[in-house]
VOTIGU-47690 format. One record per residue (C-alpha): y, z, x; residue in one letter. Coordinates in steps of 0.2 Angstrom, whole numbers, plus 5000, padded with zeros to 4 digits. Layout:
VOTIGU-47690
YZXA;...
END
This chain:
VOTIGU-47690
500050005000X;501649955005X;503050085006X;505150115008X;505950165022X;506250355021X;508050355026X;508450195014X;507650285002X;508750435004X;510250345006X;510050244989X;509650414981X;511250464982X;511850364971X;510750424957X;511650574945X;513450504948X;513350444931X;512650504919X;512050334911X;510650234920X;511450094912X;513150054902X;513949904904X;515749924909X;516749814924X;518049964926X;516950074938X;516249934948X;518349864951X;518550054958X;517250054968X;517849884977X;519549954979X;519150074987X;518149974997X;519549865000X;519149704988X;517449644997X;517649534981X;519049404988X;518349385005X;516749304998X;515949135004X;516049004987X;515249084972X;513849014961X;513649154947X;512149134939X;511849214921X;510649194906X;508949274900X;507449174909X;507549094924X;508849144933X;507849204951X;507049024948X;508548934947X;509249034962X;507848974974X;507848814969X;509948824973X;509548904989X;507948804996X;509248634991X;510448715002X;509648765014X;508948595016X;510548525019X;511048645032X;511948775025X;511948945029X;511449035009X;511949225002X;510749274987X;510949414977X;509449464963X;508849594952X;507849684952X;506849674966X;504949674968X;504149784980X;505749824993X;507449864988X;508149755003X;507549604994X;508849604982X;510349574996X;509849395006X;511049375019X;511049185028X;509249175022X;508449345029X;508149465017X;509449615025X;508549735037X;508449925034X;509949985046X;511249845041X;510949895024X;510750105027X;512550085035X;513349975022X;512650095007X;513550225018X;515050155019X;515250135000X;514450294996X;515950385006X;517250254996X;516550304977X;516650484983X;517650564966X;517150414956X;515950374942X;514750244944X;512950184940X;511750174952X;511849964950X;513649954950X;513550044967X;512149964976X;513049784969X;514749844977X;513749864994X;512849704991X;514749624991X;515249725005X;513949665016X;514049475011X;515949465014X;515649545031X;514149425037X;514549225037X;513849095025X;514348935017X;513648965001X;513349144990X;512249134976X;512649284963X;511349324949X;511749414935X;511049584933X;511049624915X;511949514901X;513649424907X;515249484904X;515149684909X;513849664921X;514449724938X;514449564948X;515849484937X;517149534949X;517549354953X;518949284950X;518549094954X;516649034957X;516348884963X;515548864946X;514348954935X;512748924928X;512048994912X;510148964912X;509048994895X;509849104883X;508449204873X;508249374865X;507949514878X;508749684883X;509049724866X;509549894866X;511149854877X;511349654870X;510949684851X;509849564841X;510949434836X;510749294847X;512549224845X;513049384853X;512049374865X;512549194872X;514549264870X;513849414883X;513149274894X;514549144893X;515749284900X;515649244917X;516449064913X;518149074920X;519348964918X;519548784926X;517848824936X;516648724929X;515048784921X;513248724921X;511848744907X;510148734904X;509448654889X;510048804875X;509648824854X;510948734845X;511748894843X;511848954863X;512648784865X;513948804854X;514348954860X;514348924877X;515548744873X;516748854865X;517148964879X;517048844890X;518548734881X;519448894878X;519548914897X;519748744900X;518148754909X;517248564914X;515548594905X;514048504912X;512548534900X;510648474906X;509948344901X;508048274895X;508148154910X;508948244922X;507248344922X;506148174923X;506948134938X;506348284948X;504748254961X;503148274952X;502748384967X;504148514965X;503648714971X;503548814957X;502248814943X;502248764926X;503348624916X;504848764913X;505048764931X;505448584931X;506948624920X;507548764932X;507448644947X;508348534938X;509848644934X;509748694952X;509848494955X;511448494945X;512348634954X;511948564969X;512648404965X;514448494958X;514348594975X;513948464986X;515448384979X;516348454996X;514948505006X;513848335004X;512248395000X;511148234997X;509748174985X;508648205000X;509048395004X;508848404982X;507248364981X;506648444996X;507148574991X;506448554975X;504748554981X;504848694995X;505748834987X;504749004985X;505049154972X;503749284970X;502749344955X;503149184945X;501349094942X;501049144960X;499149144965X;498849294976X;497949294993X;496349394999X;496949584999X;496249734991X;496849674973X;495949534973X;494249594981X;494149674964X;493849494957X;492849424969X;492449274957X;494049214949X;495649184954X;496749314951X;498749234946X;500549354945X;501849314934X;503249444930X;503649374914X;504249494903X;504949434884X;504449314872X;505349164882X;504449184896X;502649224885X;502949044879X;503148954896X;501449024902X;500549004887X;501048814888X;500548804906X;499148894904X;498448774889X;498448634904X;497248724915X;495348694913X;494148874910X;494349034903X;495949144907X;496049334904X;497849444903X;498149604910X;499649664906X;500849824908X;502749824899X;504249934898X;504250024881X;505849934878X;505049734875X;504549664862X;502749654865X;502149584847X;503149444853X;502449444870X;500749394864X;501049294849X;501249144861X;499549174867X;498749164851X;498048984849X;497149014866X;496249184864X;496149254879X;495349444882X;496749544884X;496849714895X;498149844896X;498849984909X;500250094910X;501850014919X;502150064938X;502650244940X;504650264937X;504850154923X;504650184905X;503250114902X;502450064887X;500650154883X;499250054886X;498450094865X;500150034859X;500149874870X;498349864863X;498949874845X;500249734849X;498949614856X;497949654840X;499249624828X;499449434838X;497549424835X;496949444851X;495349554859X;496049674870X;495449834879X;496549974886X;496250034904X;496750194914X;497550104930X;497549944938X;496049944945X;494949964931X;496049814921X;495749684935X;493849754937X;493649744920X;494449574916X;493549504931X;491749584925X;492249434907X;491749304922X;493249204918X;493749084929X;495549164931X;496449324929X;498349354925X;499149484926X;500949464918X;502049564906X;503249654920X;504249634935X;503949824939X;502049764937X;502149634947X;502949724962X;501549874961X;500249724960X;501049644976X;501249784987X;499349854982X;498849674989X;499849695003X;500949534998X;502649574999X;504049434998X;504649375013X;
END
């Protein structure tokens, strides 16, 4: 198993308890924080932010690998992260090391000293601090929670912004009305910076159009085409992943406007970019041994969105798949499996990795029976994989969570890299 660093450990507790809300979205204590740390916001390399529900760490691999392939030095920031903290902060295309990172918590840890802030806001303030002190052509920004209060929109002029698919998730801080929740997302449009979007329900769009033409914002929206021209042979698995490289493709070319990033360095990009625990197939380590048989795949797909993109790809594949499957108590898990329901597969619960709120394995059990599927609740990870592998299907998932997926990746000794 693979662990924290004890100091950066330490160091990131301290931000814990100076709020007393984990989350609560708000800009005004994030703007405090970078004040005092003396506006890391303006000395930033160009700004793509990058907001929506599904697909946003996609999008932002594929933006960073086309980069990258036309030689440009690439921040990226994501949440949250799988097995290390230190993934979330990329600087020029190394995930940052302990000491740089220990050193730039500290320094904004002494600057928020009186000041109220979440533990999000001030681990992002860092995250700013230490990409306006390291040089890059290019920072990639991503969105941690909806749009217009999240922490990172403390930019006052982005290169541009894309909005990848909008759907229902995070309920209990975005509500349930899916107009609402495109408004959160479209708040990082600001004005005269143009804005890409993903393919979005009619009423997304709209949404989305309005704000952009009330900023006088260019709108560039994806289109059915733009995705067939991407290489067959492009990274990522699944056909929604041809949609997320072909966003990326659009950036890119609004971007490369001024820094020349060809049609050469796109699809290269397109077919080398990595993000873990999205349909990733995991190699030999201790997880694995417990299903010597099949093939045992990750994805950290969460929401109902997500449910239908694997469902989909899963219907291409020959043989007999099997779920395991952990969730926060917060999703909507009736809707996570309904989209599995034409394709049957067993389905095995766990409790959620430790220091979440987790959903209980008998309630996810009762979900995937209401979507009319066959499922059995297990005590721990291990007995769900042995279990699901003991069906002698030719493949095992395990989906459902990102907190999952980053327990499952450091028990096989798999971090991202």
């Amino acid at each position: 198993m693979i662990g924290n660093n004890a100091a950066l450990a330490a160091a990131l507790a301290r931000f814990e308890g100076l709020y007393p809300k984990t989350i609560e979205l708000s800009l005004g204590r994030v703007e405090a924080a970078l004040e005092a740390l003396g506006r890391p916001q303006d000395r930033l390399p160009p700004v793509i932010h990058v907001a929506g529900t599904n697909g946003k760490g996609s999008t932002s691999a594929f933006m960073r690998a086309m980069a990258e392939a036309a030689g440009l030095t690439v921040h990226v920031f994501t949440s949250p992260h799988l097995v290390r903290f230190n993934e979330r902060i990329r600087l020029a295309g190394e995930i940052v090391d302990d000491a740089r990172l220990i050193a730039w918590l500290d320094r904004t840890f002494e600057a928020v000293q009186g000041l109220q802030i979440t533990h999000f806001e001030a681990t992002t303030a860092a995250a700013l601090l230490a990409f306006s002190e390291v040089p890059a052509d290019l920072l990639i920004l991503e969105v941690g929670l909806g749009g217009r209060y999240d922490a990172t929109n403390v930019i006052a002029k982005p290169a541009l912004c894309v909005i990848t698919p909008i759907d229902f998730d995070h309920k209990a801080f975005l509500g349930s009305d899916i107009r609402k929740i495109a408004g959160e997302k479209a708040g990082i449009i600001r004005p005269g910076r143009p804005v890409v979007t993903a393919i979005q329900r009619k009423v997304c769009d709209e949404v989305i159009a309005n704000e952009a033409a009330r900023l006088g914002a260019p709108l560039y929206r994806l289109k059915a085409h733009f995705i067939d021209a991407m290489p067959d042979d492009i990274s990522l698995i699944g056909e929604h992943q041809r949609g997320n490289a072909a966003l990326a493709a659009m950036a890119m070319q609004l971007f490369g406007a001024s820094t020349r990033i060809s049609q050469d360095a796109i699809f290269e990009g397109a077919r080398t970019a990595t993000w873990p625990a999205r349909m990733q197939k995991l190699k030999p380590g201790p997880v694995t041994a417990l299903a010597p048989d099949a093939e045992v795949w990750l994805d950290g797909g969460h929401n109902p969105h997500a449910a239908r993109a694997i469902a989909h790809h899963l219907k291409t594949l020959p043989g007999r798949t099997v779920l395991v499957t952990a969730m926060l108590a917060s999703k909507d898990a009736t809707g996570f499996f309904l989209p599995f329901r034409h394709l049957k597969p067993d389905v095995f619960t766990l409790p959620n990795a430790p220091g979440h709120r987790g959903a209980e394995p008998h309630d996810l059990a009762d979900a995937a029976r209401t979507a009319g599927l066959n499922v059995t609740a297990c005590a721990d990870l291990n007995a769900a994989v042995s279990a699901a592998a003991a069906t002698g299907a030719d493949r095992i998932l395990i989906c459902g969570s990102l907190y999952l997926a980053g327990e499952v990746l450091a028990a096989n000794n798999e971090p991202p890299a």
